[in-house]
N, CA, C and O atoms as a printed pandas DataFrame, in Angstrom:
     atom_number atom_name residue_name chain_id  residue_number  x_coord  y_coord  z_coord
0              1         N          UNK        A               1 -111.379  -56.398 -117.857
1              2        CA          UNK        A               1 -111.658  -55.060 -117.392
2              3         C          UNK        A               1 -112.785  -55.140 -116.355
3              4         O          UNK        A               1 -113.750  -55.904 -116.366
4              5         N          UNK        A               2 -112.516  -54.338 -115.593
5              6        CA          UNK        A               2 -113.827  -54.724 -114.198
6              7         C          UNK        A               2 -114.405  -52.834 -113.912
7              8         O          UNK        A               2 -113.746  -51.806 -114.073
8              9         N          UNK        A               3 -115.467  -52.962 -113.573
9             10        CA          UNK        A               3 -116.220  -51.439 -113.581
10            11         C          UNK        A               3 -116.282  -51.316 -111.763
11            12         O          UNK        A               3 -116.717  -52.021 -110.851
12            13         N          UNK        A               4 -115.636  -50.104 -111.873
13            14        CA          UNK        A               4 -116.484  -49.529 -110.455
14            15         C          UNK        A               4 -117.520  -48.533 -110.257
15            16         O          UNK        A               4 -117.935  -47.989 -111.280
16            17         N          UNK        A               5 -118.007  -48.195 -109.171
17            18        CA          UNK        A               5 -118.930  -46.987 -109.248
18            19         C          UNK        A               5 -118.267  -46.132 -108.013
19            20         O          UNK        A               5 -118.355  -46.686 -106.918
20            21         N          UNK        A               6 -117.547  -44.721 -108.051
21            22        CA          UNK        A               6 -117.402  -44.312 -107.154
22            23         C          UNK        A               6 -118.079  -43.079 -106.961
23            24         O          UNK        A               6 -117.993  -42.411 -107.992
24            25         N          UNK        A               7 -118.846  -42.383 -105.885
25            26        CA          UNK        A               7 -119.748  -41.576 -105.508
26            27         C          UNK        A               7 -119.221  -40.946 -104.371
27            28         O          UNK        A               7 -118.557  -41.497 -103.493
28            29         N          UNK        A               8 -119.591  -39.601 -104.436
29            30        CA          UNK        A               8 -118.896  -38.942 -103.277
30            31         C          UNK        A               8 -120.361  -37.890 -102.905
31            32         O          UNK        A               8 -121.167  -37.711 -103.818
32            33         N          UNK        A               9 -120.564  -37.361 -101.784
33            34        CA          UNK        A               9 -121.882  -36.705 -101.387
34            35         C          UNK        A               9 -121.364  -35.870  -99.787
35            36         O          UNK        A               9 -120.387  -36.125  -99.084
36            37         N          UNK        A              10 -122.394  -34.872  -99.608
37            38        CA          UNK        A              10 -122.167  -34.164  -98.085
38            39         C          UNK        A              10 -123.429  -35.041  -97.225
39            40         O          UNK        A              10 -124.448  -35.552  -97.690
40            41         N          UNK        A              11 -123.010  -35.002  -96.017
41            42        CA          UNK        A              11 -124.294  -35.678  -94.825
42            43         C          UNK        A              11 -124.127  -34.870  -94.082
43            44         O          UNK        A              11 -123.084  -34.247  -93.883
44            45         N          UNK        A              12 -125.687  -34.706  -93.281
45            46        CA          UNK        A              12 -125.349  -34.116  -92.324
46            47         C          UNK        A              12 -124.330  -34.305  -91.109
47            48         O          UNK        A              12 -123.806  -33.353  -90.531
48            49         N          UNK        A              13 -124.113  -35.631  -90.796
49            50        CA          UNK        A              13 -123.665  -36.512  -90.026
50            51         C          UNK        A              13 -123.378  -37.510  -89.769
51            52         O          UNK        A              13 -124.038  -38.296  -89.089
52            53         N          UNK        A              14 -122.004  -37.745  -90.410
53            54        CA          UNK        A              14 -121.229  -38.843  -90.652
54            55         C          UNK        A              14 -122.237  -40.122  -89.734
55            56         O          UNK        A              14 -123.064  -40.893  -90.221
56            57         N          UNK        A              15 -121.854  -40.004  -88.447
57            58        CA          UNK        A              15 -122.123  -40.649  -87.485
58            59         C          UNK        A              15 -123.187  -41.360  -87.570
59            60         O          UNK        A              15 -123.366  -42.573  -87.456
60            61         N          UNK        A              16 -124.228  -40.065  -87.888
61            62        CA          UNK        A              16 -125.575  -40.648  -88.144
62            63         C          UNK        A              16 -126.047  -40.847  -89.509
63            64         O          UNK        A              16 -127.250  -40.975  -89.737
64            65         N          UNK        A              17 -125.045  -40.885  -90.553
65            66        CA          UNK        A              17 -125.440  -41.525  -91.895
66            67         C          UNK        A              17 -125.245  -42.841  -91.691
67            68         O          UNK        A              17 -126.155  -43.603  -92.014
68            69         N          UNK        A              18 -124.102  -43.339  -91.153
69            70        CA          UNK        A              18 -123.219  -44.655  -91.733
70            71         C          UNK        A              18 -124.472  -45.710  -91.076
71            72         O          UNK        A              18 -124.792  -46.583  -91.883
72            73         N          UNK        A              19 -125.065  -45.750  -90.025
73            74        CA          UNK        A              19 -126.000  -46.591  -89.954
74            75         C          UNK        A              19 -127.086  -46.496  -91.189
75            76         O          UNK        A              19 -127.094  -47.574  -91.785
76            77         N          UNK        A              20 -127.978  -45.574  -91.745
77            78        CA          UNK        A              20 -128.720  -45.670  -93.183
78            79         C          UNK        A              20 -127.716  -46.531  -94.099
79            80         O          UNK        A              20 -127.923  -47.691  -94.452
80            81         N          UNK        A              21 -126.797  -45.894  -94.360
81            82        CA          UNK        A              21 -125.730  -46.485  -95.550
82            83         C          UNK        A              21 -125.886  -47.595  -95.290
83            84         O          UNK        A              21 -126.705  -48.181  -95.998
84            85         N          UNK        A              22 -125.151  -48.451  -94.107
85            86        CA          UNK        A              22 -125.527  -49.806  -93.681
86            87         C          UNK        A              22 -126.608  -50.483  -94.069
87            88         O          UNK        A              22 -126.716  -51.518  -94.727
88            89         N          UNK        A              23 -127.379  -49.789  -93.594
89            90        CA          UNK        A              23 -129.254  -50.386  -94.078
90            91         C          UNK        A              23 -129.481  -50.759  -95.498
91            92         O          UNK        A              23 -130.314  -51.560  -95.923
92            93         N          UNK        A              24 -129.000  -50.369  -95.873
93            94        CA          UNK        A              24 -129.059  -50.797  -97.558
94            95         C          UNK        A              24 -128.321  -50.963  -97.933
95            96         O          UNK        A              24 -127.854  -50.243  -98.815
96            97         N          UNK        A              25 -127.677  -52.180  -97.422
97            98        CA          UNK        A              25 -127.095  -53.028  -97.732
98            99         C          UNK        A              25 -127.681  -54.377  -98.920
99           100         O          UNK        A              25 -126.979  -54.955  -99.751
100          101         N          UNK        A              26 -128.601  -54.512  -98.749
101          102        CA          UNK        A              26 -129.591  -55.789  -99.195
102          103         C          UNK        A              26 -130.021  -54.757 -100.550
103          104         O          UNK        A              26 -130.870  -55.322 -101.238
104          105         N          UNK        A              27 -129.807  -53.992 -100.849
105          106        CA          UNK        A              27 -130.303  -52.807 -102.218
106          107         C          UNK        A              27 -129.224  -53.265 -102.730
107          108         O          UNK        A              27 -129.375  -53.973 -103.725
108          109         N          UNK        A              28 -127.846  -53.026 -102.246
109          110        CA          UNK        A              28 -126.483  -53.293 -103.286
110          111         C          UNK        A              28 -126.456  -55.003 -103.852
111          112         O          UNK        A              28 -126.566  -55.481 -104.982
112          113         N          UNK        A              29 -126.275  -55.575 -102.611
113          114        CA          UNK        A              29 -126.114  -56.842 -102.847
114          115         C          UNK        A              29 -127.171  -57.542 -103.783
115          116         O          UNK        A              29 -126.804  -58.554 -104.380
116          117         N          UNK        A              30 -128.564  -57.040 -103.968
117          118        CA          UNK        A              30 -129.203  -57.320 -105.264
118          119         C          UNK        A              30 -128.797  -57.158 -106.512
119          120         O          UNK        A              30 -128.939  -57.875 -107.503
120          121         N          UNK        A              31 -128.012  -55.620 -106.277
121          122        CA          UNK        A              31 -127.199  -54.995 -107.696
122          123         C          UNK        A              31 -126.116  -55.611 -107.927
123          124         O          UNK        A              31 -125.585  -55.301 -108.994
124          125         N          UNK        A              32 -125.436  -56.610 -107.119
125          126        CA          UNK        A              32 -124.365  -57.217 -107.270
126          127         C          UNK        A              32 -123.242  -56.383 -106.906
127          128         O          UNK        A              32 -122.061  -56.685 -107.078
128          129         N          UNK        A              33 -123.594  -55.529 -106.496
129          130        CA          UNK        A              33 -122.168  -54.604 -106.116
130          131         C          UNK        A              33 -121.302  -55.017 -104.451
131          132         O          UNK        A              33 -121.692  -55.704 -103.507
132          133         N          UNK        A              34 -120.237  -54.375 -104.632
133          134        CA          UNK        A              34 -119.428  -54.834 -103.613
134          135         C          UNK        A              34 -118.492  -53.574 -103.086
135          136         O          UNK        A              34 -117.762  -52.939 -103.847
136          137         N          UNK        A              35 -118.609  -53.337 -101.831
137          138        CA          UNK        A              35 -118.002  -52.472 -101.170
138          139         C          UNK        A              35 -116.519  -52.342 -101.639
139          140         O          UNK        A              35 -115.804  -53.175 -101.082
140          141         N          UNK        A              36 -116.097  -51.814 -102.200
141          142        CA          UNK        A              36 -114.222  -51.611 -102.227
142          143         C          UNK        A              36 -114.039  -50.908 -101.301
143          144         O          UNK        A              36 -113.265  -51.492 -100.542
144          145         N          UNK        A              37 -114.540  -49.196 -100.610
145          146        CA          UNK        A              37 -114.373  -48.587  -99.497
146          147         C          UNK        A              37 -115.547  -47.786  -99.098
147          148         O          UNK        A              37 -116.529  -47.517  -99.790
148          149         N          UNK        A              38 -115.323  -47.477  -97.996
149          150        CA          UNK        A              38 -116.057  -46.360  -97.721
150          151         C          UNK        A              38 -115.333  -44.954  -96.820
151          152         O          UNK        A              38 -115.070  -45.342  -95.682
152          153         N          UNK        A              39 -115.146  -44.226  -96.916
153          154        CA          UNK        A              39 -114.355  -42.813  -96.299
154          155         C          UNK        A              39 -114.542  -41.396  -95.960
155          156         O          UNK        A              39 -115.004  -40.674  -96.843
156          157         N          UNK        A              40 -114.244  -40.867  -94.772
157          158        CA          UNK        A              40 -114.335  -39.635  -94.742
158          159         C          UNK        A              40 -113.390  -38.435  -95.407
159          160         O          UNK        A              40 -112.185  -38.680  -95.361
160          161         N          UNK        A              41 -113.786  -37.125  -96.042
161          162        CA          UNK        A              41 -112.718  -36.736  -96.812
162          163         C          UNK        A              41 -111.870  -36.080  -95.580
163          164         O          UNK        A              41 -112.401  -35.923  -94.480
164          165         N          UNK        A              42 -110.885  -35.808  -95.768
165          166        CA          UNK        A              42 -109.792  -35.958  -94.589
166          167         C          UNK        A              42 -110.063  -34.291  -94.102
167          168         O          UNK        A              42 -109.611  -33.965  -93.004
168          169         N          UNK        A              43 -110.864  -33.167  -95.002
169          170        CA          UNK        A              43 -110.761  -31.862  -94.973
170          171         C          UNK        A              43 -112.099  -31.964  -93.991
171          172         O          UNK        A              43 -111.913  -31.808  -92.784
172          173         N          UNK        A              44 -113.259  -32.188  -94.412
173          174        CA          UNK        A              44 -114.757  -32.164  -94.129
174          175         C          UNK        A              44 -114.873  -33.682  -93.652
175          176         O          UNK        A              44 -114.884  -34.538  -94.536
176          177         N          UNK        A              45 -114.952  -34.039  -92.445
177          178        CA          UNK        A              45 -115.838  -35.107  -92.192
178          179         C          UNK        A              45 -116.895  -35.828  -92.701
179          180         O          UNK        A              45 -116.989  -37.049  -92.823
180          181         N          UNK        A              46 -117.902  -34.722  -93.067
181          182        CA          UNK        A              46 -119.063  -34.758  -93.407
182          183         C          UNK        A              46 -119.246  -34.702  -95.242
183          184         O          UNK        A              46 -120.346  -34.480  -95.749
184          185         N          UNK        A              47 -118.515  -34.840  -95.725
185          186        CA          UNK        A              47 -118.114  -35.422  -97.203
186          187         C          UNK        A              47 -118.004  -36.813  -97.499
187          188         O          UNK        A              47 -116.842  -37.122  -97.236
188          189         N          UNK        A              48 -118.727  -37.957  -97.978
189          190        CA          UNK        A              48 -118.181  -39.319  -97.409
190          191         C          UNK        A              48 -117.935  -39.311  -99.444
191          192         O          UNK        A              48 -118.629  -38.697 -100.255
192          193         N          UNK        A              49 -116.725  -40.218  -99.729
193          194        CA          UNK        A              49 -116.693  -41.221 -100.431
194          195         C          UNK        A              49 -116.561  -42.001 -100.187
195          196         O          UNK        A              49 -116.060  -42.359  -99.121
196          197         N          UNK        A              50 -117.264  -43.203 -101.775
197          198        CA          UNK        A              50 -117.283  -44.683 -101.596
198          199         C          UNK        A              50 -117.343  -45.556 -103.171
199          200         O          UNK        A              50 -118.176  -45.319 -104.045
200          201         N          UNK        A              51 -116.339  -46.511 -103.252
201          202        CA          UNK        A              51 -116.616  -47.314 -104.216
202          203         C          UNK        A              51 -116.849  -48.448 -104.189
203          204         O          UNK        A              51 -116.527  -49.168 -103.243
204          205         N          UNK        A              52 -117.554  -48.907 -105.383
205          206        CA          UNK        A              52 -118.226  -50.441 -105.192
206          207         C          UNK        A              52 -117.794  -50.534 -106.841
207          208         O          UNK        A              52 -117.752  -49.738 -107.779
208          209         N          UNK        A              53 -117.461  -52.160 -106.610
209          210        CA          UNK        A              53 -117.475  -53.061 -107.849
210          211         C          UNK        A              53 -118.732  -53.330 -108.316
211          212         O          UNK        A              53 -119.721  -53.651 -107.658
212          213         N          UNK        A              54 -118.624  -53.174 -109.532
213          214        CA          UNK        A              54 -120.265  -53.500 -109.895
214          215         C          UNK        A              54 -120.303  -54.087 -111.059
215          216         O          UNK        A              54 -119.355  -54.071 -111.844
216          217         N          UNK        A              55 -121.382  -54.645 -111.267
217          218        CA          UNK        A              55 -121.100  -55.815 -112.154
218          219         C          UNK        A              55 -120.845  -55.316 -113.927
219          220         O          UNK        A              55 -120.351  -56.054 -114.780
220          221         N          UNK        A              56 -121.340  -53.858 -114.161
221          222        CA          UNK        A              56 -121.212  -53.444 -115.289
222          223         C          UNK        A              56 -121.696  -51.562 -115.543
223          224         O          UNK        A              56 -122.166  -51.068 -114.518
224          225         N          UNK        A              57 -121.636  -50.929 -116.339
225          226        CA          UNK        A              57 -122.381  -49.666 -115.805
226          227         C          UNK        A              57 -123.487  -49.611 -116.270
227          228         O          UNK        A              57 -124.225  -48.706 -115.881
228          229         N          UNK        A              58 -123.876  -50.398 -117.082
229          230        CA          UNK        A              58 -125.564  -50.585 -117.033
230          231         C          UNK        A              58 -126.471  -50.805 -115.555
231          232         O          UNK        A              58 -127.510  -50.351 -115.077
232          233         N          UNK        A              59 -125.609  -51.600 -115.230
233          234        CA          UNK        A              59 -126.299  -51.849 -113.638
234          235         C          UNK        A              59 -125.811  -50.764 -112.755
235          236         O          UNK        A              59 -126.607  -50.600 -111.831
236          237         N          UNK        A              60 -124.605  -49.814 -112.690
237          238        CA          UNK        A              60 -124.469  -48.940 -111.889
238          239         C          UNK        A              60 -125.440  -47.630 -112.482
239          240         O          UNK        A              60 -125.682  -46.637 -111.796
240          241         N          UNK        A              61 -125.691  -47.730 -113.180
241          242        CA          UNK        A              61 -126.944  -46.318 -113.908
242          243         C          UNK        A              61 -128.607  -47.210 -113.636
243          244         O          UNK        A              61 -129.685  -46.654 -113.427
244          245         N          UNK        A              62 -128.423  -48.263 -113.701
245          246        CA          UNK        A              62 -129.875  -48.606 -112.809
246          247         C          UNK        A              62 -129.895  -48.659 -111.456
247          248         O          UNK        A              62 -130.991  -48.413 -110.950
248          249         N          UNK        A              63 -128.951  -48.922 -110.685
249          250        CA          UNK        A              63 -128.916  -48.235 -109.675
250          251         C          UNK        A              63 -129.171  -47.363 -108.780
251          252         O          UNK        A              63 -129.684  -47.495 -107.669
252          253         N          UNK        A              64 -128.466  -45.716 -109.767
253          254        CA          UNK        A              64 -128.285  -44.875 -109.713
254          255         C          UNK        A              64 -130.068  -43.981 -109.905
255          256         O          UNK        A              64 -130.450  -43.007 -109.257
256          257         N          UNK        A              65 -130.634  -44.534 -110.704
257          258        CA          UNK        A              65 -131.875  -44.358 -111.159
258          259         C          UNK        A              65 -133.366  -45.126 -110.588
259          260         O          UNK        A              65 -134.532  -44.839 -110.857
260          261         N          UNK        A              66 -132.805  -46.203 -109.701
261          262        CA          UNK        A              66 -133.630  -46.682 -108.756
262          263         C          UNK        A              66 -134.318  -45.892 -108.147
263          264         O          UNK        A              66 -133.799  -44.814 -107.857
264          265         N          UNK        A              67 -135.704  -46.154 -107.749
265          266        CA          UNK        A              67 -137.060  -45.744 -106.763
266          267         C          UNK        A              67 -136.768  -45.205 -105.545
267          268         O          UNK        A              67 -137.092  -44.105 -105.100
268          269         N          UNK        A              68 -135.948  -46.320 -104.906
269          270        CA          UNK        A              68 -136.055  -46.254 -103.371
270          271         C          UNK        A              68 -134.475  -45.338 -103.293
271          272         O          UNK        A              68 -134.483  -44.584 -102.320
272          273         N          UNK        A              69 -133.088  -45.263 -104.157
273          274        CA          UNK        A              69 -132.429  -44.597 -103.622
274          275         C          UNK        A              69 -132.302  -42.953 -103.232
275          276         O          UNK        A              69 -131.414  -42.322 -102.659
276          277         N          UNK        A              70 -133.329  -42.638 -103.687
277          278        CA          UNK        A              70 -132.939  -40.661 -103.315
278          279         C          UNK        A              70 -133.831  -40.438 -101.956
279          280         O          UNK        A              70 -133.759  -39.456 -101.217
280          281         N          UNK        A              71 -134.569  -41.417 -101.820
281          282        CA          UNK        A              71 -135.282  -41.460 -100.416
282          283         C          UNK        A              71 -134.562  -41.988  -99.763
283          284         O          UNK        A              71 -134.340  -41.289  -98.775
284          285         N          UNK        A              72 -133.726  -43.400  -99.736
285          286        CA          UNK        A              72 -132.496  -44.115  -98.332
286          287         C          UNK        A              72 -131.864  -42.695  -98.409
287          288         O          UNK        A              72 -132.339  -41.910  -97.589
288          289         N          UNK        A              73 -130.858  -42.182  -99.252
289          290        CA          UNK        A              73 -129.624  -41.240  -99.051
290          291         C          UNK        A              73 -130.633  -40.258  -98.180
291          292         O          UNK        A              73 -130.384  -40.280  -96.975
292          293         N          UNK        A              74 -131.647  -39.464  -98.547
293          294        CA          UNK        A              74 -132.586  -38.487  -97.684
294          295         C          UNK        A              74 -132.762  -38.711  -96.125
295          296         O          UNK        A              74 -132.532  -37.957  -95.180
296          297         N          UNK        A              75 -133.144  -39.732  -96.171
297          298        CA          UNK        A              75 -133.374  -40.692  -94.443
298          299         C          UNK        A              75 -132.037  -41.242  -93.718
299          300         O          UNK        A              75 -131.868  -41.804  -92.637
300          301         N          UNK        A              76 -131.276  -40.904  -94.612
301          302        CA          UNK        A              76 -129.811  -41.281  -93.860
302          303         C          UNK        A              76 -128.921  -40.507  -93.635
303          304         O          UNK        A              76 -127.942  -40.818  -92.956
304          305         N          UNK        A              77 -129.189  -38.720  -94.451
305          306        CA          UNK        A              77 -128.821  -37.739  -93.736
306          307         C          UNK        A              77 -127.992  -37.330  -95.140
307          308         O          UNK        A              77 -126.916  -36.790  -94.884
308          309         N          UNK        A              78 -128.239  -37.459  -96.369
309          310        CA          UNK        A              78 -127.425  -36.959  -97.198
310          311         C          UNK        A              78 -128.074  -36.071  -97.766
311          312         O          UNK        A              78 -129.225  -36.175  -98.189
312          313         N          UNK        A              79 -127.112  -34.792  -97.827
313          314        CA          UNK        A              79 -127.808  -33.052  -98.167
314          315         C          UNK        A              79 -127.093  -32.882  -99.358
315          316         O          UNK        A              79 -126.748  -31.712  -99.524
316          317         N          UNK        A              80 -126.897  -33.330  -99.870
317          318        CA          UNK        A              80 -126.091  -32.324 -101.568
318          319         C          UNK        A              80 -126.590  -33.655 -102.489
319          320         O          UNK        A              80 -127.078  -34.743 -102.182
320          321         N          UNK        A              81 -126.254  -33.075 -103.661
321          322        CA          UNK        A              81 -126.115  -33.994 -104.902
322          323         C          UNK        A              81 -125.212  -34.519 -105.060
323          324         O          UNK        A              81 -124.053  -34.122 -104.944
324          325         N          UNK        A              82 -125.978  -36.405 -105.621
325          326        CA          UNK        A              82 -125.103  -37.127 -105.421
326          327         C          UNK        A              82 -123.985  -37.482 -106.784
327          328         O          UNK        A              82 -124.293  -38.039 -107.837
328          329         N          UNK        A              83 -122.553  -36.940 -106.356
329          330        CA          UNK        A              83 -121.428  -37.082 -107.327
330          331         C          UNK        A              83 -121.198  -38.669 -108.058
331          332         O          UNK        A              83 -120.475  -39.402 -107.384
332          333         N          UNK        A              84 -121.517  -39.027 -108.832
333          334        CA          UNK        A              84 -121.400  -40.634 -109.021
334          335         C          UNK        A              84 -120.437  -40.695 -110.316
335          336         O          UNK        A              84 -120.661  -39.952 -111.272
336          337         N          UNK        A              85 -119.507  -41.480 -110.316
337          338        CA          UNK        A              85 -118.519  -41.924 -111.393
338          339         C          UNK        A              85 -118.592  -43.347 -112.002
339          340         O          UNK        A              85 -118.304  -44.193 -111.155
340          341         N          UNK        A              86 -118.846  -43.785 -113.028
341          342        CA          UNK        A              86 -118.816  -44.796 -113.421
342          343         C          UNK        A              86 -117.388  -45.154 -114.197
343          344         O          UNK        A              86 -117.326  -44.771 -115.365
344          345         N          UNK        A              87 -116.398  -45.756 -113.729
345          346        CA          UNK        A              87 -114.982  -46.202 -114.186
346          347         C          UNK        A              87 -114.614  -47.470 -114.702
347          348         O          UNK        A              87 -114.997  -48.450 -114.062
348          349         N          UNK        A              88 -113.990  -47.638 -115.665
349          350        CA          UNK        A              88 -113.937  -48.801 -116.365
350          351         C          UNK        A              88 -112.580  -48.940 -115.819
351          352         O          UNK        A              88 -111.800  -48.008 -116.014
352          353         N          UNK        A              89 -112.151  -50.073 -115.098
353          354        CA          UNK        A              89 -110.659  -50.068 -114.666
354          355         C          UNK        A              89 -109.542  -50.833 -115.943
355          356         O          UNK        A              89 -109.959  -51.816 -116.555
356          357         N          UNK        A              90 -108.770  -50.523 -116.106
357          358        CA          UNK        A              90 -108.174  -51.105 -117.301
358          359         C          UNK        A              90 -107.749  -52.144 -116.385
359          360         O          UNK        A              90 -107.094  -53.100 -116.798
């Protein structure tokens, strides 16, 4: 069985999120997580989902509960609360 984390959120601007998102990159890859996608919702642009493999949901709820993430998503243009799913894939 393998866990993902999928999260969905509003930005102000796609355009100008996906470089932040990028930037913390070196935050995931500590967590061991791994990009599966990243997407615009096909209605709102400015809606992004994204899932990552992660190594367990203990680590996707430390994550999630990390220092530095509600400040990257802030500085990278994300305005709503962030939707996060933790899925156990059969």
């Amino acid at each position: 069985m393998s866990t993902m984390l999928l999260i969905t959120h509003e930005v102000r601007d796609y355009d100008a999120w996906k470089p932040g998102f990028d930037a913390n990159q070196a935050a995931r890859d500590a967590a061991g997580f791994t990009l599966a996608f990243v997407g615009q919702d096909s209605v709102n642009p400015n809606i992004v989902h994204a899932g990552f493999h992660v190594p367990s949901a203990t680590a996707a709820h430390a994550f999630l509960e990390s220092p530095g993430l509600k400040e990257a998503m802030a500085a990278a243009g994300v305005i709503s609360e962030l939707d996060a799913r933790i899925v156990e894939i059969a």
